[in-house]
C-alpha angles and dihedrals in degrees: 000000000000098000086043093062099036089056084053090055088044104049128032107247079231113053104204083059087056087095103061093027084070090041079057100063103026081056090057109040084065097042088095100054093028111022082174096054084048111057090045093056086044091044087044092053085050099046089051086046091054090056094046089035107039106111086051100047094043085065098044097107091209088069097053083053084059097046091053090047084055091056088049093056100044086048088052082052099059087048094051131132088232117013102203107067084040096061083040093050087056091079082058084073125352089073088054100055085060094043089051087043094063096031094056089049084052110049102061108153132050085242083070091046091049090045091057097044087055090054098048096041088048091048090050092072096071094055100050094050092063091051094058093043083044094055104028102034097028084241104182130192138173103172110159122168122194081340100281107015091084116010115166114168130163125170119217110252090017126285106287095033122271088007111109109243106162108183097326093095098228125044088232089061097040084054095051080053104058091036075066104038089040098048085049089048097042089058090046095055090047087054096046091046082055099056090041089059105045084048122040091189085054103123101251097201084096089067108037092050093049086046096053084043087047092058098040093052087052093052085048093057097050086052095047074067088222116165090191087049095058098044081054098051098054093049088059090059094046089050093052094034085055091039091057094040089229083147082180089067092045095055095039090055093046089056097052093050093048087055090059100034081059102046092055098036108021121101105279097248084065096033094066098053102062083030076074094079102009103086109241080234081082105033099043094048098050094049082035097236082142080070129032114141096070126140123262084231092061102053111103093229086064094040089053100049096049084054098050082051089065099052097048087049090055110008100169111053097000119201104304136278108287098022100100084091097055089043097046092048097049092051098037100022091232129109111248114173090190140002087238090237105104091193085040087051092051101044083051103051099021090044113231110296089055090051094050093047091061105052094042084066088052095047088053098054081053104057094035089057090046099051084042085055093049095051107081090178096069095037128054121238098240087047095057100078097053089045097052085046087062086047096054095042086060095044085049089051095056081037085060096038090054087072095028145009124254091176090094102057119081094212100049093044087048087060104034093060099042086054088047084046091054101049100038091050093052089052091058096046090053095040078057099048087043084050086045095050099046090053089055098048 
């Protein structure tokens, strides 16, 4: 079975897709240290799966969702308060829907899916080395190479300070990342403890080293001082803890976030007393008492009235994608590159059919993943774990960007859609064996 499934991660289960399945990985082996080199090599692997795939990704009727979706922005482009950033904002999306396009029709088998999840957990450890080095030993770095093409900085004390960043430039991205990284790992540990168990002669260094960069890349999210990062993160453990029906985990994990719930919310007489044994690192961050003196400008209920503001004023095309800056300064006198809503933003600058479009697409890759994973006939047992990993990491990327917007950072957007690709890519191969199989029968 091991050496099954590691000749599926290997070679494409269609040859003439081998090419651009290496390109894949290779993409994104080097996506940590280039992103640059890396998304060429990804966006490369998609392009050369258009020309073999084209007939099959041209009647796939989530691409023609896409493709709408595409008309509706540029549209909102052409209305927009200032035309310029808008037309800008639209490589923010528009490249990505083609390279979603070609990568669904590439990553077809939960092998594949497994494959990718080892790259990016391995490729984790380095990261998160350097945030702890960046936050503990002062380590510095400002390596750039012809501007984007290698671009390694890391800010002394963490960016902001006293928040790890690592390479990623902000904590808050560095926190979406190892959501990511640490939800993979997590799956793959799972996996690895189950074939350890069902055979004792099973090599255990998989799991022990999934297990040391799980709980690195734990470590890592506390520091990034996220309050985002952590509520994700528990919800992760809840989801596999409830996947795997261990209920004593589930409780254990419940108590320990009403403790801290109440330490930060509750009346303070109450308050004081679980603030005894929760560190005041959890409970002053999340009320917010680290940081009181923000400005009303920067709270996220303002951000997202004002917001909300935009889109009743033009609902249909709203003002253009990127706007929401200019907009925002000029009302509140304070930069904002974002409202920190990622559904909010786009309301506000697509206007709403183009919101709700969207999302409907979202919403479809999601219903259609969680009737594949009910479905034990389509998909194998052992197959299952690594599938619903991929499933809670993109339910863990629209919680995140319920509270902040990944959309902007070339890394995180990179990601976000490759996870939506595979997924949505294995959904459509089995739905094709499943149509193969009823005409036979």
């Amino acid at each position: 079975m091991l050496g099954a499934s590691l000749n599926q991660a290997v070679y494409h289960p269609n040859p003439a897709l081998q090419l651009p399945w290496n390109l894949t990985q290779l993409g994104l082996v080097l996506f940590p240290l280039s992103p640059f080199f890396g998304a060429v090599l990804i966006v490369l692997a998609s392009l050369i799966t258009w020309g073999r795939q084209l007939g099959k990704i041209i009647r796939r009727p989530l691409n023609w969702g896409f493709a709408v979706l595409s008309i509706l922005l540029i549209i909102s482009a052409g209305f927009a308060y200032d035309k310029t950033p808008a037309f800008v904002g639209l490589f923010n999306l528009l490249p990505y829907f083609i390279v979603f396009a070609g990568l669904s029709a590439l990553i077809q088998k939960p092998a594949q899916l497994r494959q990718l999840a080892w790259i990016l957990v391995i490729a984790s450890v380095p990261i998160t080395i350097l945030g702890l080095g960046q936050l503990f030993l002062g380590w510095s770095l400002n390596l750039t190479f012809l501007w984007i093409v290698v671009e390694w900085i890391i800010a002394p004390g963490g960016e902001p300070p006293g928040r790890m960043s690592s390479i990623l430039m902000h904590a808050n991205t560095l926190a979406a990342y190892l959501v990511i990284t640490f939800t993979l790992g997590l799956g793959l540990g799972l996996e690895q403890w189950q074939l350890i168990k069902r055979n004792t002669q099973y090599s255990s260094v998989p799991f022990i080293f999934l297990t040391v960069t799980g709980i690195l890349n734990f470590i890592a999210l506390i520091f990034t001082n996220s309050r985002n990062g952590w509520a994700i993160a528990i919800f992760v453990c809840l989801a596999y803890a409830l996947y795997q029906g261990w209920r004593i985990l589930v409780g254990g994990v419940a108590s320990v976030v009403t403790c801290i719930l109440l330490a930060a919310f509750a009346p303070l007489s109450i308050a004081q007393f679980f603030r005894h044994f929760v560190p005041a690192f959890f409970w002053a961050r999340l009320n917010d008492d680290m940081y009181p003196d923000r400005p009303v400008a920067l709270m996220r209920k303002t951000q997202w009235e004002f917001a909300w503001s935009l889109t009743q004023q033009h609902p249909w095309t709203g003002w253009g994608l990127r706007n929401f800056t200019a907009l925002y300064q000029a009302k509140m006198q304070i930069s904002l590159g974002h409202p920190h809503n990622l559904f909010l933003m786009l309301s506000a600058e697509t206007g709403l059919p183009s919101t709700v479009l969207f999302c409907a697409l979202i919403a479809w890759i999601l219903i259609a993943s969680i009737k594949l994973l009910r479905n034990s006939k389509f998909i194998h047992q052992e197959d299952r774990l690594i599938f619903f990993s991929y499933l809670v990491v993109v339910f863990g990327w629209l919680l995140f960007n319920t509270v902040d917007v990944t959309l902007y950072d070339f890394r995180l957007n990179t990601l976000s859609w490759l996870v939506l690709s595979a997924v949505c890519g294995v959904v459509y191969r089995y739905d094709q064996d499943h149509r193969l199989n009823a005409k036979e029968n």
